[in-house]
DRENLUM-901799 format. One record per atom (N, C-alpha, C): x, y, z; residue number from 0; residue in three letters; atom name; chain. Coordinates in pm, whole numbers, plus 32768, in hexadecimal, padded with zeros to 4 digits. Atoms other than C-alpha are relative to their C-alpha. Example, Ala and Ser with C-alpha at 12.3 -4.5 7.8 and 13.67 -1.06 7.14 Angstrom:
<sites>
+------+------+------+-----+------+------+-------+
!    x !    y !    z !  nr ! rest ! atom ! kette !
+------+------+------+-----+------+------+-------+
! 8059 ! 7F89 ! 8000 !   0 !  ALA !    N !     A !
! 84CE ! 7E3E ! 830C !   0 !  ALA !   CA !     A !
! 805A ! 8078 ! 8000 !   0 !  ALA !    C !     A !
! 7FAE ! 7F89 ! 7FFA !   1 !  SER !    N !     A !
! 8557 ! 7F96 ! 82CA !   1 !  SER !   CA !     A !
! 7FB3 ! 806D ! 8049 !   1 !  SER !    C !     A !
+------+------+------+-----+------+------+-------+
</sites>
This chain:
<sites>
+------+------+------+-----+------+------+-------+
!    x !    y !    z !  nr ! rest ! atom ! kette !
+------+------+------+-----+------+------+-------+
! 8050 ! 7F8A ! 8000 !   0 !  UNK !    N !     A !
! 8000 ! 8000 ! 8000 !   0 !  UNK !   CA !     A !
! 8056 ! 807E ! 8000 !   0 !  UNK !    C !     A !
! 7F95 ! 7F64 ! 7FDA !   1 !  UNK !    N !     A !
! 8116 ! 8111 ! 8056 !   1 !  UNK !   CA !     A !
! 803E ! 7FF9 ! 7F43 !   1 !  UNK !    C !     A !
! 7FA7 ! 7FB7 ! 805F !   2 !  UNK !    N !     A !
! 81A0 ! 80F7 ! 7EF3 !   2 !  UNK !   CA !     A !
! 7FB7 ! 803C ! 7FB2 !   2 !  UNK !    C !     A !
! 8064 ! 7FB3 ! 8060 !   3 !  UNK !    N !     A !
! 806E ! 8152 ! 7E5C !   3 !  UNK !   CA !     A !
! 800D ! 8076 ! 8019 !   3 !  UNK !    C !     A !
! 7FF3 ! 7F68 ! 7F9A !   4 !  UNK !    N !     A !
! 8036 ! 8269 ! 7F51 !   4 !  UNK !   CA !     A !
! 8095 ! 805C ! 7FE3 !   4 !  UNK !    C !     A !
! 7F68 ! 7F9A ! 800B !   5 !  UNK !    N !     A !
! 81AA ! 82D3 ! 7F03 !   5 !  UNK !   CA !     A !
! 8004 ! 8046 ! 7F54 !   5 !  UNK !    C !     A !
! 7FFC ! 7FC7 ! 80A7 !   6 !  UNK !    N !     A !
! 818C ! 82B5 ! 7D90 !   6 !  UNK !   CA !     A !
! 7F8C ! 8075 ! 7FD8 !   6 !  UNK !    C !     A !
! 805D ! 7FA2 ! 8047 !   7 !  UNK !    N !     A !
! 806A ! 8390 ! 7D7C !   7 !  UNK !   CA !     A !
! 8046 ! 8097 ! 8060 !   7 !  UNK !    C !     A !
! 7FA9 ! 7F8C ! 7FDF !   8 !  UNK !    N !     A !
! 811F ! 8490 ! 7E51 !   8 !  UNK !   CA !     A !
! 807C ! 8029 ! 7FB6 !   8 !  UNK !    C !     A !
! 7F82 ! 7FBE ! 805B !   9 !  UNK !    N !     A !
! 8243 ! 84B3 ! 7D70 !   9 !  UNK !   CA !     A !
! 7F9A ! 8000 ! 7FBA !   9 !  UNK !    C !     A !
! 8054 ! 7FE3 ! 8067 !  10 !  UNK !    N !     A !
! 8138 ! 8495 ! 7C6A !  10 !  UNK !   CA !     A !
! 8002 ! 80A7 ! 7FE3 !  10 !  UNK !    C !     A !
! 805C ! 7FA4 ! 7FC0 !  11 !  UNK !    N !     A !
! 809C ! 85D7 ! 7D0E !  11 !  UNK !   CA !     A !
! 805A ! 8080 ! 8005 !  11 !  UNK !    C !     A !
! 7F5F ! 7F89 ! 7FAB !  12 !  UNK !    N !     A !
! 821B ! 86B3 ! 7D44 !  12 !  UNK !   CA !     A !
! 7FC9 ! 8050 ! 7F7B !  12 !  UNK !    C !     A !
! 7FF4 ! 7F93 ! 802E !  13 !  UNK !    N !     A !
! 8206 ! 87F1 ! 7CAC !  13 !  UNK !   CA !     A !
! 80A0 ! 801B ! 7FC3 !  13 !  UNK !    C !     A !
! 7F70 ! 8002 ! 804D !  14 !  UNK !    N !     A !
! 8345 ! 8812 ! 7BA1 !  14 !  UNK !   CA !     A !
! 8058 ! 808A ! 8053 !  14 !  UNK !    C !     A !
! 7F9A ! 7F7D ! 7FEC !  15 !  UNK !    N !     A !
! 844B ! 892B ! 7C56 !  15 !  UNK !   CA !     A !
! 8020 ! 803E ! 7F5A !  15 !  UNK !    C !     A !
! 7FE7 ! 7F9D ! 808B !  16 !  UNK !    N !     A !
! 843F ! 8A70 ! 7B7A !  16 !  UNK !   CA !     A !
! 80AE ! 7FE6 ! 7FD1 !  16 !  UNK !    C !     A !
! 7FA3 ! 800C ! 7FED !  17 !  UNK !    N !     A !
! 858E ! 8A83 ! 7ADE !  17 !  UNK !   CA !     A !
! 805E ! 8079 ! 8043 !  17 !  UNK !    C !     A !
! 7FB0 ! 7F95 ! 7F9F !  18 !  UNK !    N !     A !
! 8699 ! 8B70 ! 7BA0 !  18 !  UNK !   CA !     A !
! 801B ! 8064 ! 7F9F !  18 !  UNK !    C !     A !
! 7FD3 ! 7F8D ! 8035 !  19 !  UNK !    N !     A !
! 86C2 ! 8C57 ! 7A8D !  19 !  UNK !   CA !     A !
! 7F7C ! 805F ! 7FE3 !  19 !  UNK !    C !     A !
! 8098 ! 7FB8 ! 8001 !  20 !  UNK !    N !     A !
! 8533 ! 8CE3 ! 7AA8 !  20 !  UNK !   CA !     A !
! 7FD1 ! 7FD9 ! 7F7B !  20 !  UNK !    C !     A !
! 8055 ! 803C ! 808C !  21 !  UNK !    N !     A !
! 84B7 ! 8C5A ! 7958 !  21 !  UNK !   CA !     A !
! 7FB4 ! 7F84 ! 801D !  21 !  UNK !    C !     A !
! 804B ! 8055 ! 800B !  22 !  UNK !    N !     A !
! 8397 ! 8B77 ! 7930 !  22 !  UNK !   CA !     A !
! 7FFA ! 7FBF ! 7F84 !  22 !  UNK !    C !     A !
! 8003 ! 8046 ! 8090 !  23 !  UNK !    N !     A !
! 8399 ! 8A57 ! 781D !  23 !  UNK !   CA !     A !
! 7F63 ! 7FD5 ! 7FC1 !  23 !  UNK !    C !     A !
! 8079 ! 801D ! 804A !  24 !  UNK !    N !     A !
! 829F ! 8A2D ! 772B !  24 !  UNK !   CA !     A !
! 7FDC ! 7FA4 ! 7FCE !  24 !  UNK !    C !     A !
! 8005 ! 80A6 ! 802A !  25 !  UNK !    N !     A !
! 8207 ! 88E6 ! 7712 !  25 !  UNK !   CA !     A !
! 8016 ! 7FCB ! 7F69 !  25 !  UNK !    C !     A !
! 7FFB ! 8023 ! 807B !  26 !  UNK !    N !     A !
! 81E5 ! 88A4 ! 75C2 !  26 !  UNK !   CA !     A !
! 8052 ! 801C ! 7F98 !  26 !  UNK !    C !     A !
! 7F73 ! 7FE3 ! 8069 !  27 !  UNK !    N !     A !
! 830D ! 8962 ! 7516 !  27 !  UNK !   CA !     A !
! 8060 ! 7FBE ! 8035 !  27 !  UNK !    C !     A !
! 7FB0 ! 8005 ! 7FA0 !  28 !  UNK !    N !     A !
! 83C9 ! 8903 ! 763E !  28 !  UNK !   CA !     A !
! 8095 ! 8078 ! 7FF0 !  28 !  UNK !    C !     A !
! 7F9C ! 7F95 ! 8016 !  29 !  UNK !    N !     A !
! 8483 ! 8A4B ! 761A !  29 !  UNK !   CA !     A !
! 7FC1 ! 804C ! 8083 !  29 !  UNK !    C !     A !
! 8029 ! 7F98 ! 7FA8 !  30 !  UNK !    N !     A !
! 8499 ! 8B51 ! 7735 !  30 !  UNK !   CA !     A !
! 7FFD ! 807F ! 7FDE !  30 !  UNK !    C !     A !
! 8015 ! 7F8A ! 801A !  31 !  UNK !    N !     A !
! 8424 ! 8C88 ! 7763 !  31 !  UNK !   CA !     A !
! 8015 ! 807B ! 805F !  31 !  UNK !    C !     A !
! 7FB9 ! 7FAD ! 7FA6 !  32 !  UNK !    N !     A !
! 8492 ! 8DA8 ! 7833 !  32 !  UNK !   CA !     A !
! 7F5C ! 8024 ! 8080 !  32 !  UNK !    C !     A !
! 806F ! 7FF2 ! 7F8A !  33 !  UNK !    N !     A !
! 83A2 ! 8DE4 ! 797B !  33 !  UNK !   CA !     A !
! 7FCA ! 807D ! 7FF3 !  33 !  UNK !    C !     A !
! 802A ! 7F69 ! 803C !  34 !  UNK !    N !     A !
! 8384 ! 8F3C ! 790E !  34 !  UNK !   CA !     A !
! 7F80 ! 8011 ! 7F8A !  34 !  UNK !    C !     A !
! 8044 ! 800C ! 8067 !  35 !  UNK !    N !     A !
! 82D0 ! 8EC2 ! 77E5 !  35 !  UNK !   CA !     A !
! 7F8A ! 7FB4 ! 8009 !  35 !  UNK !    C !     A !
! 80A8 ! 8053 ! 7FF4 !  36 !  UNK !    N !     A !
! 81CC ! 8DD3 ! 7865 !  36 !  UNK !   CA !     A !
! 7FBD ! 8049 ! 8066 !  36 !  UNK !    C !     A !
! 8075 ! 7F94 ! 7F9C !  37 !  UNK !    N !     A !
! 8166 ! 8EED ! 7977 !  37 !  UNK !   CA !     A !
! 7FCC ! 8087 ! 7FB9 !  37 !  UNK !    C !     A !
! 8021 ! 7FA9 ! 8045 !  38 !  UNK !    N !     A !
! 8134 ! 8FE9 ! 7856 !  38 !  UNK !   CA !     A !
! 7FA4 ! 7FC5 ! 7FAD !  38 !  UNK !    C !     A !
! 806D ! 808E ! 8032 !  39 !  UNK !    N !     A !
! 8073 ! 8EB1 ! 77A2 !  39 !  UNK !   CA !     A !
! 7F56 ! 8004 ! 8022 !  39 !  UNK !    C !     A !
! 8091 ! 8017 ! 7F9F !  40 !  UNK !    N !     A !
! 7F7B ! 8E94 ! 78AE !  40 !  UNK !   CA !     A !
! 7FEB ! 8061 ! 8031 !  40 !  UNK !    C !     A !
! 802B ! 7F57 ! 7FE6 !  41 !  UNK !    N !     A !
! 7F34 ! 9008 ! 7924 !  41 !  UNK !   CA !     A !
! 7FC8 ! 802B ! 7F7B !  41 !  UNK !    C !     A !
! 8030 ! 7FEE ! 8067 !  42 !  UNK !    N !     A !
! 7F1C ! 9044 ! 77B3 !  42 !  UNK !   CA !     A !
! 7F87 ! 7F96 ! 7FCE !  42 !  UNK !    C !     A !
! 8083 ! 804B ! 7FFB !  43 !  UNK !    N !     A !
! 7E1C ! 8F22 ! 7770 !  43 !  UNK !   CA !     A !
! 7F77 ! 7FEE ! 8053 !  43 !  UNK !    C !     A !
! 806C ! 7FE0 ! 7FB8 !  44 !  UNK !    N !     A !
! 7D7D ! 8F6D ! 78A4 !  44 !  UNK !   CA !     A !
! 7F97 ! 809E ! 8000 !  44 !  UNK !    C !     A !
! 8040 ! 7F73 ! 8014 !  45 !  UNK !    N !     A !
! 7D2C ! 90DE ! 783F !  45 !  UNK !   CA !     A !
! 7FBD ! 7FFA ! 7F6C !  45 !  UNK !    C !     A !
! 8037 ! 8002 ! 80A1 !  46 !  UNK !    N !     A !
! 7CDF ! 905B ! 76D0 !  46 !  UNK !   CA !     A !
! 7F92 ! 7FD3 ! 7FF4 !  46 !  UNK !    C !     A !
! 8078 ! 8049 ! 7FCA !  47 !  UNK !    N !     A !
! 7BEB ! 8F84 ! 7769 !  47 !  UNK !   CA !     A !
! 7F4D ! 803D ! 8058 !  47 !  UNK !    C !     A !
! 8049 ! 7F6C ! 7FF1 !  48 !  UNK !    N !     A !
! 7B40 ! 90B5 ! 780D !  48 !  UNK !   CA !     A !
! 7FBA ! 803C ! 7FD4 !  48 !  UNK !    C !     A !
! 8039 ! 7F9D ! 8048 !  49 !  UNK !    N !     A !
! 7B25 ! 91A1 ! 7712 !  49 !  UNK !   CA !     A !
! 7FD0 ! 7FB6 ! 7F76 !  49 !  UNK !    C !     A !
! 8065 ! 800E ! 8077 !  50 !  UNK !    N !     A !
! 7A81 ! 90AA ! 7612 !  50 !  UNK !   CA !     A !
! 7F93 ! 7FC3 ! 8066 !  50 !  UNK !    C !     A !
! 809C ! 8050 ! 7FA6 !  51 !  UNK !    N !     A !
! 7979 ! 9030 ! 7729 !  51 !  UNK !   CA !     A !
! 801F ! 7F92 ! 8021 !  51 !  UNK !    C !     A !
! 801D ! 80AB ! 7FF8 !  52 !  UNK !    N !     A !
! 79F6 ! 8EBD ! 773C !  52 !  UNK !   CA !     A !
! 7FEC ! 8009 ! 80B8 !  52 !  UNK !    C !     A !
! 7FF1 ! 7FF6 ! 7F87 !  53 !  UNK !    N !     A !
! 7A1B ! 8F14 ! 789D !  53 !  UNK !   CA !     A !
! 7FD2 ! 8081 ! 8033 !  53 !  UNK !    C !     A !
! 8022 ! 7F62 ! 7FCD !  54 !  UNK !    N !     A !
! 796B ! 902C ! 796E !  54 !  UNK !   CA !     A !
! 8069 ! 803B ! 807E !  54 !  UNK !    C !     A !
! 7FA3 ! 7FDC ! 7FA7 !  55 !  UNK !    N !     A !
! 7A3D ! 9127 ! 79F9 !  55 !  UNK !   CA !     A !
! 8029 ! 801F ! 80A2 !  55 !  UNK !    C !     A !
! 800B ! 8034 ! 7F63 !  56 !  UNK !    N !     A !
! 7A0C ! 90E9 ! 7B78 !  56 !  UNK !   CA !     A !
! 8042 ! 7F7D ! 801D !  56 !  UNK !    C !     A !
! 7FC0 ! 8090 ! 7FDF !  57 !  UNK !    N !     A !
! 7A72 ! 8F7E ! 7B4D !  57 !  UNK !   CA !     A !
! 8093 ! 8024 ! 7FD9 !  57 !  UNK !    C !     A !
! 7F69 ! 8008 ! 8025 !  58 !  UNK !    N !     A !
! 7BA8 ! 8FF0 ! 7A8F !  58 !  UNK !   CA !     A !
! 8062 ! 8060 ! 8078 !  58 !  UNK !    C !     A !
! 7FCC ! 7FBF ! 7F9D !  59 !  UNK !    N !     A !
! 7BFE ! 90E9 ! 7BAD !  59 !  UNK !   CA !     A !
! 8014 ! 7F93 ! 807E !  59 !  UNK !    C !     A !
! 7FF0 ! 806A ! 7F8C !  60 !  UNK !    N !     A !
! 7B9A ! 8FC9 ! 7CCA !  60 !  UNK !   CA !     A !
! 8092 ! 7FA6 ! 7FCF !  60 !  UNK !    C !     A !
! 7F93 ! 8055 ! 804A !  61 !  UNK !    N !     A !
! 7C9E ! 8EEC ! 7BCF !  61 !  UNK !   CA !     A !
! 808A ! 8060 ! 8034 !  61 !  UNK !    C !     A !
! 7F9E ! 7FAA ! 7FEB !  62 !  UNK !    N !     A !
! 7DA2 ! 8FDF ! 7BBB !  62 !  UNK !   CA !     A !
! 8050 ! 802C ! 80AC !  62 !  UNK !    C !     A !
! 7FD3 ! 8023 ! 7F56 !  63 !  UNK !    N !     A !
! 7DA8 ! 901F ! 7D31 !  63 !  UNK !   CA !     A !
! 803A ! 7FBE ! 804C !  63 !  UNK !    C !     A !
! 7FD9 ! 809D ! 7FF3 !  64 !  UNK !    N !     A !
! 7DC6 ! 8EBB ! 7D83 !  64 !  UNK !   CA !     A !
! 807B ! 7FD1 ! 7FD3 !  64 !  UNK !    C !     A !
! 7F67 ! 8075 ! 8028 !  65 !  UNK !    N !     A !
! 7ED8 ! 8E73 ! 7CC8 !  65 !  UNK !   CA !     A !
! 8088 ! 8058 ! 8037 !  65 !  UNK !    C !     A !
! 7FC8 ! 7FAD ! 7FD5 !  66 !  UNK !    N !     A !
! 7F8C ! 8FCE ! 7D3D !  66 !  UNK !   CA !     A !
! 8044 ! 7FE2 ! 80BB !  66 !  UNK !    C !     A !
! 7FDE ! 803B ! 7F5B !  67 !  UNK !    N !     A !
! 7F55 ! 8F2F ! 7EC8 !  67 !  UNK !   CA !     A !
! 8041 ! 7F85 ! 7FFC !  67 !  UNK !    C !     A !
! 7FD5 ! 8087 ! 7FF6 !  68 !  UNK !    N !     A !
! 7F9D ! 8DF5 ! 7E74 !  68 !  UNK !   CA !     A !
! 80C2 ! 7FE6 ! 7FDC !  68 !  UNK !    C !     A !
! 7F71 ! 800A ! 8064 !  69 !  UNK !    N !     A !
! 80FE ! 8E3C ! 7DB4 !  69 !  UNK !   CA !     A !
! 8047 ! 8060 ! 808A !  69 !  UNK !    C !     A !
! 7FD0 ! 7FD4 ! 7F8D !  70 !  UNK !    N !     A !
! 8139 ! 8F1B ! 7EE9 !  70 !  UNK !   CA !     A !
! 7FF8 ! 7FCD ! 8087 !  70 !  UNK !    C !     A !
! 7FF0 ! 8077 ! 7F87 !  71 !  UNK !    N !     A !
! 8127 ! 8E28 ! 8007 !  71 !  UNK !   CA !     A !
! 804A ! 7FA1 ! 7FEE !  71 !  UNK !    C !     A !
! 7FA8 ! 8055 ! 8047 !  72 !  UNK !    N !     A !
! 81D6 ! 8D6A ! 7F32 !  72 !  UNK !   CA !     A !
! 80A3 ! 8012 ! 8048 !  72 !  UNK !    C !     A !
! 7F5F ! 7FCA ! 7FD8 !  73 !  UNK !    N !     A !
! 8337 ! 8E38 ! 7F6A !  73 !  UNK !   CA !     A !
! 7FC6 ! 7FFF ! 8075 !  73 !  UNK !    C !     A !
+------+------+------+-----+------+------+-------+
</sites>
């Protein structure tokens, strides 16, 4: 029983970012600078906004959230 239980916990590990702040991109498997996937998603999240897919209260609650969350972080 424990190796199951073990294997699904490594299953489960979260990959360590790599030490130089870039995140890899699954499917090219090329990286990309951290700078660039937080200008990504601020920009998709405001694009998302201002065509309606999303109303702009949720994108503010969003935005917030990820602002506290990335700051508790450090």
């Amino acid at each position: 029983m424990e190796s199951k239980s073990q294997s699904q916990s490594e299953s489960t590990k979260v990959a360590p970012m790599p030490g130089d702040g870039s995140y890899v991109v699954p499917l090219l498997h090329s990286r990309l600078p951290a700078r660039a996937v937080e200008l990504g998603f601020w920009g998709g999240l405001a694009g998302a906004a201002l065509v309606g897919a999303i109303d702009l209260p949720l994108a503010l609650a969003v935005g917030v959230g990820v602002v506290i969350a990335r700051h508790h972080l450090r």
